[in-house]
N, C-alpha and C positions, 0 to 999 in steps of 0.2 A: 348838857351839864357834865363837867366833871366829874371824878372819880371821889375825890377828895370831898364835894360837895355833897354827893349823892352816900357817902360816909357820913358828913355829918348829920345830916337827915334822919337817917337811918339809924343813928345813936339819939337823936333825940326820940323819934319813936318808939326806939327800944325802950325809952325811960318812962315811958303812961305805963299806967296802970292796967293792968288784965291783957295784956300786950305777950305775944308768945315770939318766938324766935321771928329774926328782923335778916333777910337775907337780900344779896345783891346778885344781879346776876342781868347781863346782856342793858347794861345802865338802867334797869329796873329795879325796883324794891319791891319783895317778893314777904308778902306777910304772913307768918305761918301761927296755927292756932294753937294752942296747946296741947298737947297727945294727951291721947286716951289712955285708960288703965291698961289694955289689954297694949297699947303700942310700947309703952315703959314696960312692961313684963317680958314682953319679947326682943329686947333690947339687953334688959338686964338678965336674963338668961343666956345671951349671947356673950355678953360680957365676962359672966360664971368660969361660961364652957373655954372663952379665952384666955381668963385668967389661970387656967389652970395648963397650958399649954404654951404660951410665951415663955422665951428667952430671961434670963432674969436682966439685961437690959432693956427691956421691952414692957408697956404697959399697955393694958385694952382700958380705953377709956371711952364712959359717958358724959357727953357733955363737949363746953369748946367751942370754938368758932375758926375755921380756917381760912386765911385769907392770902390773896394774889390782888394787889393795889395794881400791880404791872399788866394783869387781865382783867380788872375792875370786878372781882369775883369774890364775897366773901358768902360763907357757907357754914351751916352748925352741923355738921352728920350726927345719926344718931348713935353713933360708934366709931370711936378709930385708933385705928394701932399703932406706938409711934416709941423714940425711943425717949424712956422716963427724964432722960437731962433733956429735952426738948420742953416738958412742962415746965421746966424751970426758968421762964423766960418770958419776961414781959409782954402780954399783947396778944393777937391772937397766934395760932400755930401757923406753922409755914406748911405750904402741903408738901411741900418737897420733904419732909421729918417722916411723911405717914407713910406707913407699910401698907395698909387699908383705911379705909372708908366704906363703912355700913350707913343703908340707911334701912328705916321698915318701912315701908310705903303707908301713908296716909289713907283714913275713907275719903275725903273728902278732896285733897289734892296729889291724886297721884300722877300726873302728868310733870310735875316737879321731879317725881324721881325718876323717872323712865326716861324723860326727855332732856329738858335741860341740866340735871345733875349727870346726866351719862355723857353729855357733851362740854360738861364744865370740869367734872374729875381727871378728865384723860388732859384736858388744855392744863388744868393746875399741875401734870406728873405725877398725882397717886398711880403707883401700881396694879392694884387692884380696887374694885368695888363690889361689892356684896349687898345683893340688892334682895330684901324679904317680903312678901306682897300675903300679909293675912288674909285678906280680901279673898284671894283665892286659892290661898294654901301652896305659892309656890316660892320659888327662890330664883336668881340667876347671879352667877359668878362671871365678871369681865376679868379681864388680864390681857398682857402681851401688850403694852403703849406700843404706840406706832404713830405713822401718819397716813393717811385713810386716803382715795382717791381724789378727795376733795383738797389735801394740803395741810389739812388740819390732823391732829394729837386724837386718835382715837384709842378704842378698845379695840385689838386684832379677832379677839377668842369671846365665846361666850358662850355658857355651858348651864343648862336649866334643871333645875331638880322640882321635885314634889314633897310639900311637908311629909316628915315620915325618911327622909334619905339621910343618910349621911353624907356631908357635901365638904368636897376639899376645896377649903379659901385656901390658896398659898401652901404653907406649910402644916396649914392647920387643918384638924376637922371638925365640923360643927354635924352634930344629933339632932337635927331639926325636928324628932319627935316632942323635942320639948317645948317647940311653938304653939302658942293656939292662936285659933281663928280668931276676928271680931265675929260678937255674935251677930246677929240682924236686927 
């Protein structure tokens, strides 16, 4: 099936009801549940801590959807960094606008964000990715695109903290003491 096909699928699903973010990825449709309180808190504190650090053409945003039709890829992070005349603009984000892409890793599906989004962000051309895993109170920062031994758009670098560190995305620094766990 097409690209285009497996698009409109995929907007029709996003439109039921109790329906949480609708992603594509590897001509699959990838159906994600609705975060938890504790996953929105830690997003939006990450947000906080950006908003206060950004460029004044620069926005940290929650929310969105980024999409590559040309890798049949379309994705909602749960944070990204991008320049504000870029929201100005019909449709979804280009990944090519984003500075970063966070996500906070799910309970329930985190093989989404470890595997396939670490393989789909570096093919889209984000520069970095900021990956927060509550589950287990850690963190890891990609950077450096390249092309990996395989031919494909990878992450060259990847550098692992422990909640509690202070951790350089990019330019930026994030207080991950501010994160909490899910509880059990």
């Amino acid at each position: 099936m097409d690209y285009a096909r497996i698009r409109a699928v995929a907007e029709e699903l996003s439109a039921l009801p109790n329906t949480g973010k609708v992603e594509i990825s590897d001509g699959t449709i990838v159906m994600m549940m609705s975060p938890s309180g504790t996953h929105e808190l830690v997003a939006m504190r990450l947000r906080r801590q950006l908003d206060r650090q950004v460029s004044d053409d620069l926005v940290a945003h929650t929310g969105g959807e980024v999409e590559d039709p040309s890798l049949g890829i379309l994705r909602s992070p749960d944070l990204v960094v991008l320049p504000e005349a870029a929201m100005d603009t019909p449709g979804r984000f280009n990944p090519r606008d984003l500075a970063l892409a966070a996500e906070v890793v799910s309970p329930s599906n985190h093989a989404n964000d470890y595997a396939q989004k670490m393989r789909d962000y570096p093919a889209m051309g984000i520069p970095l990715y900021f990956l927060i895993d509550p589950r287990k109170g850690t963190m890891a920062v990609m950077s450096d695109l390249g092309t990996g031994t395989d031919g494909e758009r990878c992450y060259r670098a990847r550098h692992d903290y422990a909640f509690g560190d202070k951790v350089s995305v990019g330019p930026w620094t994030i207080d991950s003491a501010e994160f909490p766990l899910y509880h059990s």
